[in-house]
Z-matrix of the N, CA and C atoms (Angstrom, degrees):
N
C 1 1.469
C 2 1.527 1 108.98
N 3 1.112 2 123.44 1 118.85
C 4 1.464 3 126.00 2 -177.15
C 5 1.518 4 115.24 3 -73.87
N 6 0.848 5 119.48 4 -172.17
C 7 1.701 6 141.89 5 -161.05
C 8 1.563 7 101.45 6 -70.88
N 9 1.908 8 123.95 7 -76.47
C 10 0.845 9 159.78 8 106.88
C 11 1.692 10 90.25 9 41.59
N 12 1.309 11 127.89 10 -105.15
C 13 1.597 12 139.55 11 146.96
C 14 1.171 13 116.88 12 -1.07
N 15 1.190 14 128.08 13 -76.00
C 16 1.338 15 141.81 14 -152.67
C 17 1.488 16 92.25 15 -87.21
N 18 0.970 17 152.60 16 -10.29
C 19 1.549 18 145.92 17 -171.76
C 20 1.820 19 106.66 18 -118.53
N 21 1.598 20 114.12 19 -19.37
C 22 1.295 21 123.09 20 172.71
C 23 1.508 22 96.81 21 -78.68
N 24 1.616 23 116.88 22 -53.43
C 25 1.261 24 102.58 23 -163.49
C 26 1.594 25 106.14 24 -79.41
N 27 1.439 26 139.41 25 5.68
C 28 1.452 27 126.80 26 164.06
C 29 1.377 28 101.75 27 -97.63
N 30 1.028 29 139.93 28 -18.01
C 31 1.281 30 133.69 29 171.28
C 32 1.723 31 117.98 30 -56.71
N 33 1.438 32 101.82 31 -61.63
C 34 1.248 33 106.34 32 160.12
C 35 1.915 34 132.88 33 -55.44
N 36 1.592 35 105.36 34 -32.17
C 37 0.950 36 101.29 35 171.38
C 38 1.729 37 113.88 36 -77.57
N 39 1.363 38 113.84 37 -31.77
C 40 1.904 39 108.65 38 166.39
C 41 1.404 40 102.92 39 -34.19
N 42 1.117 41 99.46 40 -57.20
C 43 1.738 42 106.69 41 -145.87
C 44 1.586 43 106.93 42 -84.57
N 45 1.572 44 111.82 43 -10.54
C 46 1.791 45 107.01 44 157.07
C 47 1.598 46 87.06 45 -61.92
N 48 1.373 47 116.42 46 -74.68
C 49 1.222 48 110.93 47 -140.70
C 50 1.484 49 113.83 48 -44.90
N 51 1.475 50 107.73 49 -53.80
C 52 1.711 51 92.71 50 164.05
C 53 1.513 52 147.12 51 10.13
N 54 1.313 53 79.70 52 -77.51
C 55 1.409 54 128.80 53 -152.48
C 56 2.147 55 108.56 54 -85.02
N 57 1.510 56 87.82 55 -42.76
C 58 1.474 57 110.70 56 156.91
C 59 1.649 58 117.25 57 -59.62
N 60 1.220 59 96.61 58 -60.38
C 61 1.747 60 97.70 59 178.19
C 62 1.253 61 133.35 60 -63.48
N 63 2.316 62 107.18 61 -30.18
C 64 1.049 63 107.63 62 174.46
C 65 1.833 64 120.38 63 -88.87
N 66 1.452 65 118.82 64 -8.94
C 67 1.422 66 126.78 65 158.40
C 68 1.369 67 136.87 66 -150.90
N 69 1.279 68 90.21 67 32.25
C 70 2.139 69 108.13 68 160.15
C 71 1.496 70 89.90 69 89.68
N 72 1.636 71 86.41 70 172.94
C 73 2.002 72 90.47 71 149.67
C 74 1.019 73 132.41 72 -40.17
N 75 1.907 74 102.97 73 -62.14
C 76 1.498 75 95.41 74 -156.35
C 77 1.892 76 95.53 75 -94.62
N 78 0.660 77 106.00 76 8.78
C 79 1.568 78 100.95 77 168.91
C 80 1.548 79 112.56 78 -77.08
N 81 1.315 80 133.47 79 -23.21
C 82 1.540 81 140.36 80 -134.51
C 83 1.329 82 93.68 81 -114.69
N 84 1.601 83 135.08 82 155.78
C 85 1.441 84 114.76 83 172.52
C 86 1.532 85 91.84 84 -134.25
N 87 1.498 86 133.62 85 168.48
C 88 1.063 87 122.55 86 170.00
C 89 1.784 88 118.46 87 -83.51
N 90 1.452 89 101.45 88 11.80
C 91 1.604 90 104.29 89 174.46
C 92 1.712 91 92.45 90 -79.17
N 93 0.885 92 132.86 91 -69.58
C 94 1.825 93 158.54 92 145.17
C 95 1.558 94 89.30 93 23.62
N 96 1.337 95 82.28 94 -82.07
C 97 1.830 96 94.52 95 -167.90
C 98 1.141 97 120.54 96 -56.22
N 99 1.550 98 127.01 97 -34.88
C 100 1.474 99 122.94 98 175.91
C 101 1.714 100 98.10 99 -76.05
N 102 1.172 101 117.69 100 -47.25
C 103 1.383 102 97.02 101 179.08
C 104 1.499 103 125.51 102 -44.32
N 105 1.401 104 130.70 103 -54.47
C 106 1.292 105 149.54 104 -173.46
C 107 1.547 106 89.11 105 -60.50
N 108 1.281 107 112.00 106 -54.43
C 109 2.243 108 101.07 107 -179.32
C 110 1.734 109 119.20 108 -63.98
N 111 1.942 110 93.02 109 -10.49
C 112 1.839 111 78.51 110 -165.59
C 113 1.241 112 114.24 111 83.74
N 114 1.484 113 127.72 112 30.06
C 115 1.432 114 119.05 113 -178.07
C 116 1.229 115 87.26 114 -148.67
N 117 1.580 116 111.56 115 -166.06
C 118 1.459 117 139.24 116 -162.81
C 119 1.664 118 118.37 117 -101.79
N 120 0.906 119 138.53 118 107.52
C 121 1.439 120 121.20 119 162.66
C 122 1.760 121 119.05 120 -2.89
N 123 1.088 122 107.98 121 -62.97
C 124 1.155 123 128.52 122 -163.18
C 125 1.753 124 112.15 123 -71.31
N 126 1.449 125 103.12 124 -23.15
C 127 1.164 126 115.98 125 -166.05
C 128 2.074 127 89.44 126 -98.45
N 129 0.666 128 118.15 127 -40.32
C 130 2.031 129 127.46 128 179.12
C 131 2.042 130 86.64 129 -71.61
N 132 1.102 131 117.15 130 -56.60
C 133 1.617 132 105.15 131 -170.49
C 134 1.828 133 104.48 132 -46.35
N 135 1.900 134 108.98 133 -48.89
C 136 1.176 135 122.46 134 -153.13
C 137 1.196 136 104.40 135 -70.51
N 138 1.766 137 133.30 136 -43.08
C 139 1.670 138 129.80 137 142.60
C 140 1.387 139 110.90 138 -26.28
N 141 1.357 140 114.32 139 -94.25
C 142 1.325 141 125.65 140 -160.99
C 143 1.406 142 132.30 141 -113.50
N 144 1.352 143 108.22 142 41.22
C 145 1.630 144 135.42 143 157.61
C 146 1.026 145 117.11 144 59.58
N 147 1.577 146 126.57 145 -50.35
C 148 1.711 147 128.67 146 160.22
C 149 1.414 148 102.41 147 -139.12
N 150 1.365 149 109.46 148 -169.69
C 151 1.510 150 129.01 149 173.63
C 152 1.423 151 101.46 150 -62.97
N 153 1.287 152 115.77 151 -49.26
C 154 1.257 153 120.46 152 -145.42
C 155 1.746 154 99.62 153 -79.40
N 156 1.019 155 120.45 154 -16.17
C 157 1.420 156 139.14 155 -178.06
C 158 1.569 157 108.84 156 -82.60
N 159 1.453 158 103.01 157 -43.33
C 160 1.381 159 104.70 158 -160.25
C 161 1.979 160 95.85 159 -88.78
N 162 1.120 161 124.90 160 -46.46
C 163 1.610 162 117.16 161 146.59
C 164 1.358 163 126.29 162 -32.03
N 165 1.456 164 133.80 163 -41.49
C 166 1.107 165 129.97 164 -178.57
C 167 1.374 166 109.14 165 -81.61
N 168 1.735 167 132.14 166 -19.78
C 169 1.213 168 123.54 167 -177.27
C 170 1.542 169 104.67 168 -88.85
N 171 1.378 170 123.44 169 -15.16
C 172 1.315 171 130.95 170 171.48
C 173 1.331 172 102.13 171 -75.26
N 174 1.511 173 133.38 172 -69.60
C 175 1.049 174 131.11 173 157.35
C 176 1.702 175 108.28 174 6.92
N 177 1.277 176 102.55 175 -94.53
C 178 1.375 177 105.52 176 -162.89
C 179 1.299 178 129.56 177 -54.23
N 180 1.580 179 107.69 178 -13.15
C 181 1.527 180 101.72 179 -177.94
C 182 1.651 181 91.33 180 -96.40
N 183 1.207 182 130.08 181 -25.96
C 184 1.600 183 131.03 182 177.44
C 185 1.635 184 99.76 183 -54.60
N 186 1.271 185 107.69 184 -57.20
C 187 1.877 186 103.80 185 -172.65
C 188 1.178 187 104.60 186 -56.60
N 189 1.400 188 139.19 187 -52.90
C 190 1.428 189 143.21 188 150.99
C 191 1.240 190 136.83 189 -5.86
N 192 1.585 191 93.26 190 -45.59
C 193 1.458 192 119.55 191 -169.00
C 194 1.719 193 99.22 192 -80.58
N 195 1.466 194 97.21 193 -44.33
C 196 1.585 195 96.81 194 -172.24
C 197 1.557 196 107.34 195 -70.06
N 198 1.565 197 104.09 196 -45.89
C 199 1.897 198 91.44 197 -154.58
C 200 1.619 199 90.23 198 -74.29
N 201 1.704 200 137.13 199 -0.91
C 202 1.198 201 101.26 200 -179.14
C 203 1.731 202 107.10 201 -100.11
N 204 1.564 203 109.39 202 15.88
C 205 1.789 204 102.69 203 -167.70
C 206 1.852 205 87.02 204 -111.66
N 207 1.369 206 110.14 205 -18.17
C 208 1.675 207 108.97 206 162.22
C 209 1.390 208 100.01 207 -57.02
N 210 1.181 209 115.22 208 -69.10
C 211 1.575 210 139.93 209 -166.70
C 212 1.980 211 100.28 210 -24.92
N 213 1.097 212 99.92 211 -63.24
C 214 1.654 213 125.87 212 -157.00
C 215 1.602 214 85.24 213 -69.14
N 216 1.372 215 130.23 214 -57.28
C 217 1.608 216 138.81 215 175.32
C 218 1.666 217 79.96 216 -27.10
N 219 1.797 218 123.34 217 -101.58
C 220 0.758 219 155.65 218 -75.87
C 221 2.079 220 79.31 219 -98.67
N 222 1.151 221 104.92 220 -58.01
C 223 1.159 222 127.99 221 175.44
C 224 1.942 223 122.28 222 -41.08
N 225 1.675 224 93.29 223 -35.68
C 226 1.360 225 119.17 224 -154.17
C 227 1.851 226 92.89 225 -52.64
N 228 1.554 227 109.05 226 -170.07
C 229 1.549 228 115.57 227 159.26
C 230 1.190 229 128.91 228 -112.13
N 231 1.602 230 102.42 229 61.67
C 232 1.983 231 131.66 230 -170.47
C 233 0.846 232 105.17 231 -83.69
N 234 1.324 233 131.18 232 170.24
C 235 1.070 234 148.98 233 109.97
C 236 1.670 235 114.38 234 -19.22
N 237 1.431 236 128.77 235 168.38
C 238 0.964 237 129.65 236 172.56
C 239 2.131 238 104.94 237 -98.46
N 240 1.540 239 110.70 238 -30.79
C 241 1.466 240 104.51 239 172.84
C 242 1.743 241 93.60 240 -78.15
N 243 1.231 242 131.97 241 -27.07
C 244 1.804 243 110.05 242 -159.28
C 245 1.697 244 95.20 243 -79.95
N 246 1.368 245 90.88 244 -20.72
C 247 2.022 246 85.68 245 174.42
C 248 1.385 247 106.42 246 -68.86
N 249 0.931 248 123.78 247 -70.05
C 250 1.583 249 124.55 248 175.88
C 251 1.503 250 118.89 249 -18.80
N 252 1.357 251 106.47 250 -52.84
C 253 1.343 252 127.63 251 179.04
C 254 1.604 253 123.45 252 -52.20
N 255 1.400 254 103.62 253 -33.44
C 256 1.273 255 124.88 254 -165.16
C 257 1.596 256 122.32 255 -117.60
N 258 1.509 257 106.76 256 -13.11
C 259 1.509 258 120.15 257 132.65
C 260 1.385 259 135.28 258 -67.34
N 261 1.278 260 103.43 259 -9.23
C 262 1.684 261 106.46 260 -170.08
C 263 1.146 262 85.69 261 -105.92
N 264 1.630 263 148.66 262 -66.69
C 265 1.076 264 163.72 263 162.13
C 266 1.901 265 102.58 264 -13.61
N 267 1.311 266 106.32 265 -47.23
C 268 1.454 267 97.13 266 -166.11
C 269 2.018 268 99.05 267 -98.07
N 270 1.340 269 115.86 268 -17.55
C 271 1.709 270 114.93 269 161.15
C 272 0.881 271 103.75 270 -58.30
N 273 1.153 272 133.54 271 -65.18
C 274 2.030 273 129.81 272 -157.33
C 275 1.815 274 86.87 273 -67.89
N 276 1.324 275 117.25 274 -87.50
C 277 1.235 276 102.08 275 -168.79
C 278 1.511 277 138.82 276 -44.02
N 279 1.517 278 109.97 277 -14.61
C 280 1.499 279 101.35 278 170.49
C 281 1.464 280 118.89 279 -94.31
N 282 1.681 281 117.71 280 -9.36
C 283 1.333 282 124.57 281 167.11
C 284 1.485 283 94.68 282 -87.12
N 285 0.808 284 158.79 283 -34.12
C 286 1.759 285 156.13 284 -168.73
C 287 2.136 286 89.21 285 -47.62
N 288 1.178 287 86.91 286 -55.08
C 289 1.611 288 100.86 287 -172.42
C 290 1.535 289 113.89 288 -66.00
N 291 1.291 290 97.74 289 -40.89
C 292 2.050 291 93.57 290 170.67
C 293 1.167 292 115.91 291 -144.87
N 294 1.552 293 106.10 292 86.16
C 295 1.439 294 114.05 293 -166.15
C 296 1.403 295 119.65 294 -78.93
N 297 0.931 296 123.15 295 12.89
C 298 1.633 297 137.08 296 178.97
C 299 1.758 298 98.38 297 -92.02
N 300 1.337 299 110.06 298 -43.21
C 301 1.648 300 113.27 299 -168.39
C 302 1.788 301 111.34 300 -38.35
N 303 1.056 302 130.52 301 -34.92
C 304 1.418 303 125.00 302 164.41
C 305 0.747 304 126.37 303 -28.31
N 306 2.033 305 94.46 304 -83.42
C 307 1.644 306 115.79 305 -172.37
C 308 1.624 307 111.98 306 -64.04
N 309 1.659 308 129.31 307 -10.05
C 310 1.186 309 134.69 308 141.01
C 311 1.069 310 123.49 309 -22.38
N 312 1.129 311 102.90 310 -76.92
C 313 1.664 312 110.66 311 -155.40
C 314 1.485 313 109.40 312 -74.74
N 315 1.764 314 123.79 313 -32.24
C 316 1.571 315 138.58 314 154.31
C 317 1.724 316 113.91 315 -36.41
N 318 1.526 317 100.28 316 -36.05
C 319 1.512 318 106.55 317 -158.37
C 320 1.911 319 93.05 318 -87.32
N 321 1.023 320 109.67 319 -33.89
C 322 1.549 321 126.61 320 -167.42
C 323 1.499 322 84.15 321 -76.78
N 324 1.629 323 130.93 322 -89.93
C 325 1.205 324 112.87 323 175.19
C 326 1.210 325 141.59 324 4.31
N 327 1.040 326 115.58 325 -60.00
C 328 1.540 327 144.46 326 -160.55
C 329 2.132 328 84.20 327 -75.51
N 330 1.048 329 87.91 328 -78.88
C 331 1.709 330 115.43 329 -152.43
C 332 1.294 331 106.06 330 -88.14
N 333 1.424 332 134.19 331 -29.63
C 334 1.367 333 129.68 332 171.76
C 335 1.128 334 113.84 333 -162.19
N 336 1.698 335 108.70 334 67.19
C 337 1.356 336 129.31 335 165.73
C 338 1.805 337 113.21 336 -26.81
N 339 1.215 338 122.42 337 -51.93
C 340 1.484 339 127.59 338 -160.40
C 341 1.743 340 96.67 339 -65.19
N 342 1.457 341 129.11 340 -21.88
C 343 1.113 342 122.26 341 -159.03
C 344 2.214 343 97.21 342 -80.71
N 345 1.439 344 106.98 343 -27.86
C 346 0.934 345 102.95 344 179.32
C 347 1.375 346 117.42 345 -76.94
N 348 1.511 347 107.14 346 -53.96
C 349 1.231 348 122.63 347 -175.50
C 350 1.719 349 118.21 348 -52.32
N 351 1.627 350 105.81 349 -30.30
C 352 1.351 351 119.01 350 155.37
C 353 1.555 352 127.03 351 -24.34
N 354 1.293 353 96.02 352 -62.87
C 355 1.716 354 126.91 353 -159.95
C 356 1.934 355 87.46 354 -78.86
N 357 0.604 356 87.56 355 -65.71
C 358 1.755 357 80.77 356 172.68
C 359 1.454 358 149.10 357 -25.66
N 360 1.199 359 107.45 358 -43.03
C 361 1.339 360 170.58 359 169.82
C 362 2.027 361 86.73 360 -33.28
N 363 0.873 362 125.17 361 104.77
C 364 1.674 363 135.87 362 144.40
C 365 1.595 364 92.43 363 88.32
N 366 1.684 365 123.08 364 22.29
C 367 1.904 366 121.34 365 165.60
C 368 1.560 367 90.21 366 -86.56
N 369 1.730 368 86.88 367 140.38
C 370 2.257 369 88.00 368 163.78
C 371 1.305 370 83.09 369 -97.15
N 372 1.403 371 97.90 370 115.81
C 373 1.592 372 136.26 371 -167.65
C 374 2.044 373 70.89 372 -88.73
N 375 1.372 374 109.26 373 -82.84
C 376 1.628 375 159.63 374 -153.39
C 377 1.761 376 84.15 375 -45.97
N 378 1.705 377 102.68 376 -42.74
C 379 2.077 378 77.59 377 -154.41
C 380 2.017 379 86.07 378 -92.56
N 381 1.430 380 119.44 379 -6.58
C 382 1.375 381 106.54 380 175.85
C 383 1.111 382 117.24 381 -75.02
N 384 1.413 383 113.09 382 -30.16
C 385 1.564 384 120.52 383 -175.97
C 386 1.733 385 105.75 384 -69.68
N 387 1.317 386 112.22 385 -40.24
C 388 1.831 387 100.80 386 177.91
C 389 1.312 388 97.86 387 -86.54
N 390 1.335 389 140.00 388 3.94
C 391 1.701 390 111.64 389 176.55
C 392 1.722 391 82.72 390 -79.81
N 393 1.413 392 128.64 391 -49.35
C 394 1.510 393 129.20 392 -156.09
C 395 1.898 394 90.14 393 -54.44
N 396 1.319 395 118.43 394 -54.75
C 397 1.354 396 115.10 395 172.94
C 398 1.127 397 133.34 396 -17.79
N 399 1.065 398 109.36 397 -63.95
C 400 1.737 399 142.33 398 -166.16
C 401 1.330 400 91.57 399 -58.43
N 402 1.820 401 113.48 400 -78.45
C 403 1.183 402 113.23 401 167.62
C 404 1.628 403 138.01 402 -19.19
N 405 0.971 404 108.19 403 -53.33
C 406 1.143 405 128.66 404 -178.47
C 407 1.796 406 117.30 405 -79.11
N 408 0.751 407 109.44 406 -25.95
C 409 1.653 408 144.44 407 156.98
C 410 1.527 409 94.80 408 -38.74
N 411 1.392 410 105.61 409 -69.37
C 412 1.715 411 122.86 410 -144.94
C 413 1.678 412 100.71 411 -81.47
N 414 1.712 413 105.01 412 -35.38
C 415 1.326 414 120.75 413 -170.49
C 416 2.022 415 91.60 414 -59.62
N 417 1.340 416 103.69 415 -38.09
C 418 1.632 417 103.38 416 -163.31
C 419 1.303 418 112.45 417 -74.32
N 420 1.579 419 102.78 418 -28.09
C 421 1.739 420 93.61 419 -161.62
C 422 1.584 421 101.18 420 -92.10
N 423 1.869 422 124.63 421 13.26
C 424 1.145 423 112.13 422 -156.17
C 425 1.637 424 74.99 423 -123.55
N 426 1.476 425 121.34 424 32.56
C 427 1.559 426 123.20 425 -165.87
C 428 1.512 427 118.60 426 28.84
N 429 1.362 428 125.91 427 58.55
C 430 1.596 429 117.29 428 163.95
C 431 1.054 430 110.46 429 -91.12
N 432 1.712 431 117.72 430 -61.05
C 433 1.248 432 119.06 431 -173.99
C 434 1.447 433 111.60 432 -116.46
N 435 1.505 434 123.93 433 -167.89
C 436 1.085 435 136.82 434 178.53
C 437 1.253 436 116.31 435 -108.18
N 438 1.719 437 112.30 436 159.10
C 439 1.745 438 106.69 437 -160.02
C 440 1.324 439 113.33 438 -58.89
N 441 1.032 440 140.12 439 171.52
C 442 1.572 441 123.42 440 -178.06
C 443 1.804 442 89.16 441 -176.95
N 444 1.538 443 122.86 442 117.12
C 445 1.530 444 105.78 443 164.07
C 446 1.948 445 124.51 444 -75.85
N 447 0.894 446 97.58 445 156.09
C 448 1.718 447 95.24 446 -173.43
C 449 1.299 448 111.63 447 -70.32
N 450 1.502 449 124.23 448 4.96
C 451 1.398 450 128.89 449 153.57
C 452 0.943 451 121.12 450 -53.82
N 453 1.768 452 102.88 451 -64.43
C 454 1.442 453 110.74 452 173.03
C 455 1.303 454 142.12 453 -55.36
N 456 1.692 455 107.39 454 -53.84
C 457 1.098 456 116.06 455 161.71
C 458 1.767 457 124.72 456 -39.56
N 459 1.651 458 107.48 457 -47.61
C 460 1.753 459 116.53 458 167.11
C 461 1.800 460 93.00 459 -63.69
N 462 0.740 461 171.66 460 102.24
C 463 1.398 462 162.79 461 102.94
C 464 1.738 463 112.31 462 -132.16
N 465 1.600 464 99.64 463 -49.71
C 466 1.691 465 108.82 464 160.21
C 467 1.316 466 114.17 465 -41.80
N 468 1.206 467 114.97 466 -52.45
C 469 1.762 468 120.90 467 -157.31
C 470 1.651 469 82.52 468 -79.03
N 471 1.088 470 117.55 469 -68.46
C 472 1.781 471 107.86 470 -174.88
C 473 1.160 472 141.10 471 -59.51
N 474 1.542 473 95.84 472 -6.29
C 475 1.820 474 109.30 473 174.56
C 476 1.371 475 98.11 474 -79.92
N 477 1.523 476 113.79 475 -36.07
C 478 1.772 477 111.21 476 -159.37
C 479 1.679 478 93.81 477 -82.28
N 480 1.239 479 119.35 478 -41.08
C 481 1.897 480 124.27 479 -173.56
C 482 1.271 481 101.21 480 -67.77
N 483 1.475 482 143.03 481 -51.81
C 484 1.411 483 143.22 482 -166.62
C 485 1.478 484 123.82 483 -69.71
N 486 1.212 485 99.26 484 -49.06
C 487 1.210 486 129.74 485 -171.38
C 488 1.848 487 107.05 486 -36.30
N 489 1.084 488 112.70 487 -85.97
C 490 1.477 489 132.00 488 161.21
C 491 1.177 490 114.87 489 -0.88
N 492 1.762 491 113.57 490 -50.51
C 493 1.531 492 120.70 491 -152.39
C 494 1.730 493 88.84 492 -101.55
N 495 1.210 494 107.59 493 -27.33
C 496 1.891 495 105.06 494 174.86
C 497 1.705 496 102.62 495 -59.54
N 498 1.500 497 100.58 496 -44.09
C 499 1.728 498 98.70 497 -163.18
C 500 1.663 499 113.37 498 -84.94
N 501 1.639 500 114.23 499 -9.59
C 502 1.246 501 127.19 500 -145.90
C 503 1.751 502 109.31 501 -37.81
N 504 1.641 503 118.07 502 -55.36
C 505 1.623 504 111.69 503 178.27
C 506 1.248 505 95.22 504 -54.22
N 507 1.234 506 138.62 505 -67.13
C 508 1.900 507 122.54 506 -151.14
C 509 1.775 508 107.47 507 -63.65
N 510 1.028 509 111.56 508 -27.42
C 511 1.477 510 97.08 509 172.98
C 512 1.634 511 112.97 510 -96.33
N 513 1.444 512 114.72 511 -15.20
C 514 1.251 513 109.98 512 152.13
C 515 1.608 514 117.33 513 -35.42
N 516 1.423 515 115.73 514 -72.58
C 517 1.156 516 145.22 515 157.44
C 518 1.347 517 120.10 516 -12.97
N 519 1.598 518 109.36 517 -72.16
C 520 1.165 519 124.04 518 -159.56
C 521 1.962 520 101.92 519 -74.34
N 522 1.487 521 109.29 520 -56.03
C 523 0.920 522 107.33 521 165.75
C 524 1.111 523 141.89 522 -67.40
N 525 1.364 524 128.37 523 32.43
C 526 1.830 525 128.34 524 -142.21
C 527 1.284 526 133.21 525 -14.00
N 528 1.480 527 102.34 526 62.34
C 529 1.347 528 120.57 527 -163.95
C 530 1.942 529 114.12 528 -79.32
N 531 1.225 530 143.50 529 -147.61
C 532 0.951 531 134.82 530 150.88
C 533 1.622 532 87.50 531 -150.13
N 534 1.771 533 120.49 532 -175.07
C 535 1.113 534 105.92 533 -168.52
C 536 1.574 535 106.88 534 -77.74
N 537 1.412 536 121.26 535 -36.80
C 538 1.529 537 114.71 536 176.35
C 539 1.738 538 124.74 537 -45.09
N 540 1.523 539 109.22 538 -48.23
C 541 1.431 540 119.72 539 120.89
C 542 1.206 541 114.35 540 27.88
N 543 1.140 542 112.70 541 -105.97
C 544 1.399 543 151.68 542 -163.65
C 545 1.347 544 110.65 543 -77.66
N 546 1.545 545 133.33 544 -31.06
C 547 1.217 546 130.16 545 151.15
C 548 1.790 547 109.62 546 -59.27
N 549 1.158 548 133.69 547 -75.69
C 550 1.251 549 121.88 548 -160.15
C 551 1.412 550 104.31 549 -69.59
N 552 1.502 551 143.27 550 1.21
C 553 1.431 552 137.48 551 147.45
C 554 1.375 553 108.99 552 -49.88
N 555 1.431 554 113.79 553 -46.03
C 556 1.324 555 105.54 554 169.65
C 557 1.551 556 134.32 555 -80.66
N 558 1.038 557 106.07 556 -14.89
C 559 1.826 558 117.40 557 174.14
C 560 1.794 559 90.95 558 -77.05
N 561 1.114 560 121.23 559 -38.31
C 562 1.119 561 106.26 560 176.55
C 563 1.932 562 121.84 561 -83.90
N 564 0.903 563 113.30 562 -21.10
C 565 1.872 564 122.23 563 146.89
C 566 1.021 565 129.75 564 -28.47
N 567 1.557 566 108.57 565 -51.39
C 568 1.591 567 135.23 566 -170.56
C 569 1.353 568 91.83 567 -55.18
N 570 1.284 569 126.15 568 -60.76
C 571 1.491 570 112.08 569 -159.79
C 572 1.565 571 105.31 570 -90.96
N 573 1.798 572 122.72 571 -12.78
C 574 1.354 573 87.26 572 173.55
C 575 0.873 574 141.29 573 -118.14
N 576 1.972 575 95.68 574 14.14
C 577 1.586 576 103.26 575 159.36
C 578 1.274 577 129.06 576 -59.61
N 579 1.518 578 126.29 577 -17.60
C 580 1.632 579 118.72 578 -175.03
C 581 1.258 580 110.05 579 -95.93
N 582 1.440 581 115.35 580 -2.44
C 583 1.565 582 125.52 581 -172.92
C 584 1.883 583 85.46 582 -96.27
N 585 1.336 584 113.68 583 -28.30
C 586 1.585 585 80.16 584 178.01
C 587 1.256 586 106.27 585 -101.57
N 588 0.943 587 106.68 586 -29.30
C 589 1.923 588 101.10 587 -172.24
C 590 2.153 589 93.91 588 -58.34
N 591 1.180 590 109.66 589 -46.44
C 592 1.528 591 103.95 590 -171.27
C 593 1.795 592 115.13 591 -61.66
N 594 1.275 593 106.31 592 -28.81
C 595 1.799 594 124.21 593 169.93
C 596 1.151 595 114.70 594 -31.84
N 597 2.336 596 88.22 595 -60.67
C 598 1.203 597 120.91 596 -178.47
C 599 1.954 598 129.29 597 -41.03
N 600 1.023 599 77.91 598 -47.21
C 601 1.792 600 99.89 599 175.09
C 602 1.596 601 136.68 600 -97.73
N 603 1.726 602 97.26 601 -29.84
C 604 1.533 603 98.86 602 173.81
C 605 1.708 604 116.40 603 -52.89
N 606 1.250 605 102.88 604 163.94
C 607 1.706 606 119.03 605 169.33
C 608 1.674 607 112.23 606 -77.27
């Protein structure tokens, strides 16, 4: 693949992402996107075949993006609450940016499991989860918190961060929020998801 290629097709893929972040999937059109790249409709189809294609290849380097900047958190030389802190901190803010990425990966599930399971594919899922262990190990035997596996604990923090952006119109709704609204509900989250998830577990 020449030079030429490879710089058309990231160009276009910048400018999905854009375009993705600033009004979802179904907000985004592929007229949109070639405009924002400087190219043609026809020329964004001829890369990446539809919308729905050209989201899913973003997709995967975005899921990527996340479980390896969790990863680096998880790994880091934290605390076990400043990790917490800074996973929740980096969920809200990296879904703030592509709030469709949820109901993605649900919809892929469902309908084209391999696209997720793809993206997955060669992360040490396995050696991050026992460093979080270990940790957590040390937190117990020095009596702070209570046993908790780093499954769980990763599922708590992501039920409370995800959640929101799955439900976002009904609590739009429910809460008569508007979307700005609904952003500082979540700036205000940031701090009290780790205050509960940490509640959750202390001694």
């Amino acid at each position: 693949m020449n030079e030429k290629i490879i710089g058309t097709e990231e160009t276009i893929r910048q400018a999905a992402l854009k375009i993705f972040k600033r009004k979802g999937f179904e907000g985004a059109s592929v007229q949109e996107i070639a405009k924002e790249a400087g190219t043609t409709k026809s020329m964004v189809n001829y890369y990446f075949r539809s919308k729905e294609k050209l989201f899913a290849e973003i997709f995967h380097q975005e899921y990527r993006n996340l479980f390896s900047a969790i990863g680096v958190f998880i790994t880091a030389n934290l605390s076990l609450k400043e990790k917490i802190e800074k996973i929740v901190a980096f969920d809200i803010d990296k879904l703030n940016e592509i709030p469709d990425l949820p109901i993605f990966i649900l919809t892929e599930l469902h309908h084209n499991p391999e696209i997720v399971f793809k993206s997955i594919e060669s992360l040490p899922i396995l050696a991050v989860l026992n460093g979080l262990n270990l940790q957590i190990a040390e937190e117990v035997a020095k009596g702070a918190i209570r046993q908790i596996d780093a499954r769980d604990l990763l599922i708590n923090i992501q039920s409370l961060t995800i959640f929101p952006f799955l439900g976002k119109p009904l609590m739009m709704k429910i809460f008569g929020i508007e979307e700005e609204g609904f952003k500082t509900m979540l700036q205000q989250r940031k701090k009290e998801i780790p205050t509960i998830i940490w509640n959750s577990i202390k001694m």
